[in-house]
N, C-alpha and C positions, 0 to 999 in steps of 0.2 A: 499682562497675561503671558504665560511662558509656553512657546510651542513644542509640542513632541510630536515625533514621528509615531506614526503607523505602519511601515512596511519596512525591507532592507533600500529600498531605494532613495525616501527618505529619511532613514537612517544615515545611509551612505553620505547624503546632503549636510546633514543637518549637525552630527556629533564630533564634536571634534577630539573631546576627551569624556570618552566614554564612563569611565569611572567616575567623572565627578558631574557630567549633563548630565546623567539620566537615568532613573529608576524604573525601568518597565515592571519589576516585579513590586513596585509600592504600588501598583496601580489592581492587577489582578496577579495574586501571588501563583503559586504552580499547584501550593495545596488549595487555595479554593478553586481552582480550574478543576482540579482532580475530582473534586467534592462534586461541582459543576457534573461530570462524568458519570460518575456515579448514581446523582439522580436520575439522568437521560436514561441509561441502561437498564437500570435496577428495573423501573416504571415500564422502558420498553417493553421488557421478555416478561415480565410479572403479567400484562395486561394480556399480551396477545397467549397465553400458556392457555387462557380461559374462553378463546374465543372459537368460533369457527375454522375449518381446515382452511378453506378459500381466502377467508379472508387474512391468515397468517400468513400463506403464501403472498398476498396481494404483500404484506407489508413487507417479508423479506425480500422479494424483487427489487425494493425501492429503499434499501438500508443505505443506500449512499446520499439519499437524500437525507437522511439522519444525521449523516455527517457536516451537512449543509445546515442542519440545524443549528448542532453542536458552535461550529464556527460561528454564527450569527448569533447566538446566544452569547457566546465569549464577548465580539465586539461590543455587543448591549453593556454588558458589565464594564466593559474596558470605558466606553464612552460615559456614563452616570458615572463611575469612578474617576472617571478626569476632569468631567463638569465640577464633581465639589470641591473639586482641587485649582481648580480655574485653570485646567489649563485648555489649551489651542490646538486642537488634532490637524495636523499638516497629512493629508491622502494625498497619498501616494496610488499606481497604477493598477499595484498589490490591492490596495488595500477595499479598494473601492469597492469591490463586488459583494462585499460583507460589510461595509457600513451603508453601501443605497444598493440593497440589494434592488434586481431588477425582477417583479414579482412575476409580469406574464414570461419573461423569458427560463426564468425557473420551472414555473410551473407547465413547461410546455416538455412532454416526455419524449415525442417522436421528432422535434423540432431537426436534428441530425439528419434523419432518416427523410424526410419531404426535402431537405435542400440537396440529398442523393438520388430524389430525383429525376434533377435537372442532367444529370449526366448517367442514364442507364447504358448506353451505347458503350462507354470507358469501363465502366464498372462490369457490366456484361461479357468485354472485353479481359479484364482485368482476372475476374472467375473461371475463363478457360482454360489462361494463359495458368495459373495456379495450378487449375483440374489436370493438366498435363506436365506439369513439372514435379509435382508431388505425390504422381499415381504410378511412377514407371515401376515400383515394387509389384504392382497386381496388373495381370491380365484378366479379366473381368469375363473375355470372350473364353478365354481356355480352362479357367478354373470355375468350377463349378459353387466352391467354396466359396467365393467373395461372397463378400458381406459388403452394402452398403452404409455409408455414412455423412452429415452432413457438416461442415465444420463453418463456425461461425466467428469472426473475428480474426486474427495475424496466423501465418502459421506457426508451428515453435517444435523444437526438436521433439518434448515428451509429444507432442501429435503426430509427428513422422512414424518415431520409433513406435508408436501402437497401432497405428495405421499397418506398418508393417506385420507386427509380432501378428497382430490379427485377421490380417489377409483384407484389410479394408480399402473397397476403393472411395476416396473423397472428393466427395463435391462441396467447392468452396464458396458461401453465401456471402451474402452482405444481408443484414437484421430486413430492409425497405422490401426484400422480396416476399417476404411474410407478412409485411405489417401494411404494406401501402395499401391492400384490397379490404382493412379495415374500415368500417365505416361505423365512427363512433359516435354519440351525441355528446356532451358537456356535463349534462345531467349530474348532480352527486348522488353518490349513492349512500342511501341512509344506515348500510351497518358500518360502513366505512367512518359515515361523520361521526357515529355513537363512538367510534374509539377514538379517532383522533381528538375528539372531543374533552374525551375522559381521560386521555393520554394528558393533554396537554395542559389541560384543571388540575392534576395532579404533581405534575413538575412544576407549576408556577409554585404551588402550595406549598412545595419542598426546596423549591429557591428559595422562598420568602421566605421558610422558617429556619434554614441552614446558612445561606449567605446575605440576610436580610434586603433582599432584591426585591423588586416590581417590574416585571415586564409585560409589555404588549403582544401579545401572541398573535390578536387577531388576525393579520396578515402571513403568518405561518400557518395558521390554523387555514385558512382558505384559500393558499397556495397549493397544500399538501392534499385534503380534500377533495381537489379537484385533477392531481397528479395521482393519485391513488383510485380514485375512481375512474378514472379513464384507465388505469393500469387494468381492473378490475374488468372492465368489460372486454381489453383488448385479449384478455386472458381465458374469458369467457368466451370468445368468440375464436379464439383458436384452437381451439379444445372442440367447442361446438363442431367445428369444417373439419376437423381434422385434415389441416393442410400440409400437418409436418410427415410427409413419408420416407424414414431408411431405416435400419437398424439400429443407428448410432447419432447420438449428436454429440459434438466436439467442440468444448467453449474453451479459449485461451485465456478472454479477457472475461474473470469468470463474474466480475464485479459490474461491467459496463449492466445498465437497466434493461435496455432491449437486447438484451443476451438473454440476460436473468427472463424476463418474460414467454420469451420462445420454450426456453430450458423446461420453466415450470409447464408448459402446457405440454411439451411432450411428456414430461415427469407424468403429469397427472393422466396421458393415456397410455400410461404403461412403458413407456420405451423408453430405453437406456440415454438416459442425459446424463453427460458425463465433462465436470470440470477440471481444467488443467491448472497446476499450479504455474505462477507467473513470476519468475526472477529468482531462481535457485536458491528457494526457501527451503532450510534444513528443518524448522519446526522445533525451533529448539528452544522457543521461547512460549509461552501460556498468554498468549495476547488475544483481544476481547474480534482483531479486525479479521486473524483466522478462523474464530468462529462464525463469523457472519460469510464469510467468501462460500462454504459450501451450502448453503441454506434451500438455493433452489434446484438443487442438483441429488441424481443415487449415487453419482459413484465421483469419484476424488483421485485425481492422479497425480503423485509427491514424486518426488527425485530417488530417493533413497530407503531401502528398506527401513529403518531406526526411525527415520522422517516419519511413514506411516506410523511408525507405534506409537509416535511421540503423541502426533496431533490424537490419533483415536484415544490413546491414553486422556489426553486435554478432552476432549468433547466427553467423553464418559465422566467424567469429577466434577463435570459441569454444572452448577444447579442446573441448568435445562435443557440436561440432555435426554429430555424425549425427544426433542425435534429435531436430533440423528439419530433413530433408532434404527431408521433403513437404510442410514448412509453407509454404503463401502467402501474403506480409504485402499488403494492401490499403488503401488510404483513403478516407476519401468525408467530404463536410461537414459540420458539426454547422450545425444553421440555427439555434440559440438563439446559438452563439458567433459564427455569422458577423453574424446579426444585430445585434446587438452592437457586434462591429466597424463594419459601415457606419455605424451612428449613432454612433459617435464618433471615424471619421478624418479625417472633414475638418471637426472639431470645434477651436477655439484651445486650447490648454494652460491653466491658470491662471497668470496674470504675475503674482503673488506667492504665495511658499509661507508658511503661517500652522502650518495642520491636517498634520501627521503620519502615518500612519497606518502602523502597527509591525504584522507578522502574528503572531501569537503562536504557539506549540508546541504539540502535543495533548501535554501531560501527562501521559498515561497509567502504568503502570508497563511499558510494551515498553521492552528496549533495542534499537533498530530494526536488524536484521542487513541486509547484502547493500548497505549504498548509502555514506551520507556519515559521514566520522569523528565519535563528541559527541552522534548521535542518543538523545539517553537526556532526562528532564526535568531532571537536576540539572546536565548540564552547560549545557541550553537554558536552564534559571531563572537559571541567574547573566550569560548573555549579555541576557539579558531586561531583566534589573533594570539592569546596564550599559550599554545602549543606551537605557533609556525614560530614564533621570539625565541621561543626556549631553544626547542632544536639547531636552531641558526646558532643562537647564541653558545649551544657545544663543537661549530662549528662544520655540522654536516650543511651539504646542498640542500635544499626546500625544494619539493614539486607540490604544487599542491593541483590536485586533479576536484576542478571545480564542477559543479554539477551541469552538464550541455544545456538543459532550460531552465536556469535561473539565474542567469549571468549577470544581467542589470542590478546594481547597487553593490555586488558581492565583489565583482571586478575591482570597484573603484578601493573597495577597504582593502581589499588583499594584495593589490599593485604597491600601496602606499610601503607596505613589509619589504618590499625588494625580493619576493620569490617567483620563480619562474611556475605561470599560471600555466596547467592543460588542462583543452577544451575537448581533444578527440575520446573517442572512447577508450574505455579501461580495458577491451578487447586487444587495441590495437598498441598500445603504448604502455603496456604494466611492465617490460624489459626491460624501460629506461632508470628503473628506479633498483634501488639494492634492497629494499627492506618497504613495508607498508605500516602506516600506522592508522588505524579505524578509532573512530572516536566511536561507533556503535554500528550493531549489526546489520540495521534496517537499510542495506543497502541489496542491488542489486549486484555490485560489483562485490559484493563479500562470499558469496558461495564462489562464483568465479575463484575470485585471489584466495581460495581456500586449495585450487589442485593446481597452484603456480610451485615453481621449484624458489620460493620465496620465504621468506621469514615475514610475520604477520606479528602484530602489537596490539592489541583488542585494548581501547579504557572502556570498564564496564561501569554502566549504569544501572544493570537492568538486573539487579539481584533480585527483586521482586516477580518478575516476570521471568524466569526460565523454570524450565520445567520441573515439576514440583516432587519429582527423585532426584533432579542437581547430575544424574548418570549423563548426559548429553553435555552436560557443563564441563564436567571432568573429562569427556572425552575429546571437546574440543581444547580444554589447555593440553591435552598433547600436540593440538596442533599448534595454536597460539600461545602468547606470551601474554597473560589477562593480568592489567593493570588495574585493581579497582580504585575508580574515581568518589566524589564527595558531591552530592547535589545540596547546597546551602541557600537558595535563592540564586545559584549559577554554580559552572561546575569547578572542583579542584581536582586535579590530578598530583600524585606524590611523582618529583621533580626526580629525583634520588633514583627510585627505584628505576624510573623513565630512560635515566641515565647510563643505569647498569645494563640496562633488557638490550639498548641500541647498542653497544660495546661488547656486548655477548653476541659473539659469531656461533651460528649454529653452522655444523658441519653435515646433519641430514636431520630429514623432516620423517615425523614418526604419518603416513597415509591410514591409518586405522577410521578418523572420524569422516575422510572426504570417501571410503571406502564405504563406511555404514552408511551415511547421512546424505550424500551427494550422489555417488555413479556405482 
């Protein structure tokens, strides 16, 4: 019986020659993963179009547990596909939490929130200290004008600068102040089990007749169930008290569940719930995880005017965009990014490229649903290890800026190339490099390295997924050098072209798309 990994760790262990141990994608290709997708979504938004206002709400509060689905779903396939193949699943640390998932810890929503606690004295502490670092913009005693507001989750510059622009003064929460005086019972509630019920009868039926699968739901189905109806009443119940009192509510992490919960109950009594976008997303791609981030929210704050057009453009073409039809998408500036930008546009390029700088993959075990084809580590490590050879081998310096939390397994494969690994942030350290090279957008550090006085090398995958005018597309190869790659069962990039784009010193940067899209 021959063993295969399951995670980058195991991987890391176990491959020695990649190309010829192991085939991850004989196991679960990328098109039936996609097909996989498909079903999930299609079923999701089709089901709830026709149901109750409450209880849609209840389900988009909790679309990150859909993703939990999704993943657990993939391993089931992964695992029956490897049984008829005899082969030996080696679990890895990655790997585990989606092949023995842990049901009561899943299914527990507020589990965060109760071990917060243990420590109200720090965290009580913690919200002062914020409330007075972040408010010297408003005098509250002299201006008559303030407007209260409540912010919920990190802070982040798009909440400074509107807190400003709109004379807000902020108090900053933790989710347990709302939720702890909940007092819920366990009970399921019966329209809840009608869908999820009927949800999940009807994805098995379209596994089976799409990717000839069998799976057991049962333990999904009565995970979720019970995570959802508890949502349902905590939702109910804060709606009922009307506990949330300000003008404003201010979510960063617009995705976290006990955000989304708060968010929707003030949504539903009338007051401005308002989500921040999270890691200088220009929106420039049609992907399925932007439309689900503003669901329990009215209004949407994006970085860049173009940004707003783009995404409302994407939710309007939507098949189901009823369920923005009161959303308002807004922008306003981040003053760390634009900062940024001023000190380095009318900065020179570097006129020789030496230093590299490769962005690496979060390695995780997610296979990332909703965006670009390949999102998975195994097919990003072999694009990885194929672009740090190449480059080396035209004789530039390698950096390769590894992702800060996923470093186990990834360490060991990309030590073995002989390039010099960073682990600090891409804030602190993007100087040391002459030129960047992006295997794909979906980073945090790519709107960033969009307003450096840098030359940028995008391989693009995601011809599918940008925005369906391609206007956003064209305006960013003014900024970048878009290499399109080949997704085949893993990726190709044309070597050639790769060769010329690095040798090509740019002597200035055209700021048009970090001007529309960014600050």
């Amino acid at each position: 019986m021959k063993s295969i990994p399951t995670d980058i760790i195991t991987f890391s262990k176990m491959i020695k020659n990649p190309e010829k141990d192991f085939s991850f994608d004989s196991i679960v290709p990328e098109n039936e993963f996609q097909q996989l997708l498909e079903i999930v979504f299609r079923n999701f938004f089709s089901l709830l179009i026709k149901n109750k206002e409450i209880n849609r709400e209840v389900f988009f509060i909790d679309t990150k547990f859909l993703g939990q689905i999704i993943q657990i779903l993939h391993v089931e396939m992964f695992k029956q596909r490897a049984a008829k193949k005899d082969y030996n699943l080696v679990l890895g640390p990655n790997a585990k939490k989606f092949h023995n998932p842990n049901w009561s810890e899943i299914g527990s929503v507020t589990k965060k929130e109760k071990f917060y606690n243990n420590f109200l004295f720090f965290l009580n502490l913690k919200e002062k200290t914020k409330n007075f670092l972040y408010n010297q913009h408003s005098n509250m005693f002299k201006n008559k004008n303030t407007k209260f507001a409540i912010c919920l989750g990190t802070n982040s510059g798009l909440i400074e600068e509107f807190a400003k622009k709109n004379n807000l003064y902020v108090k900053y929460k933790y989710a347990q102040n709302y939720l702890k005086d909940c007092s819920i019972n366990d009970e399921v509630d019966n329209d809840i089990s009608v869908i999820v019920r009927s949800f999940l009868k009807q994805i098995s039926q379209d596994i089976k007749k799409d990717l000839n699968m069998d799976f057991n739901l049962k333990n999904i189905q009565n995970c979720w169930e019970k995570r959802l109806s508890y949502i349902k009443k905590l939702l109910q119940e804060l709606i009922r008290n009307k506990k949330i009192k300000c003008d404003f509510l201010l979510v960063s992490q617009a995705m976290n569940t006990n955000y989304r919960i708060i968010a929707s109950a003030f949504k539903n009594l009338g007051g401005q719930s308002i989500a921040f976008d999270h890691g200088y997303i220009p929106h420039n791609r049609n992907t399925i995880a932007y439309h689900f981030q503003p669901l329990c929210y009215n209004r949407l704050i994006t970085y860049g005017l173009k940004s707003s057009l783009s995404l409302e453009e994407n939710l309007k073409n939507s098949e189901y965009d009823v369920f923005f039809n009161n959303l308002k998408i807004e922008n306003i500036r981040d003053k760390q990014l634009y900062n940024n930008f001023l000190s380095c546009k009318n900065k020179k390029l570097p006129n020789k490229i030496s230093k590299v700088m490769i962005m690496g993959f979060p390695m995780n075990n997610i296979r990332y649903a909703g965006g670009d084809r390949g999102m998975y580590f195994y097919y990003r490590i072999f694009l990885e290890i194929d672009l740090i050879n190449y480059v080396k081998s035209l004789g530039y310096n390698v950096l390769y800026k590894i992702h800060p939390e996923r470093i186990s397994g990834t360490i060991d494969i990309i030590k073995s190339l002989d390039v010099e690994i960073i682990k600090d942030k891409f804030e602190k350290i993007w100087k040391r490099a002459d030129i960047f090279i992006f295997p794909h957008t979906s980073s945090t550090t790519f709107g960033y390295a969009l307003t450096t006085n840098r030359k940028i090398i995008l391989l693009n995958s995601e011809n599918s997924y940008w925005n369906s005018n391609k206007k956003n597309y064209l305006d960013l190869k003014k900024r970048c050098s878009i290499i399109d790659m080949q997704f085949k069962n893993r990726f190709f990039f044309p070597k050639e072209q790769l060769k010329e784009e690095l040798r090509a010193v740019k002597s200035e940067i055209d700021h048009s798309y970090v001007l529309n899209y960014l600050v």
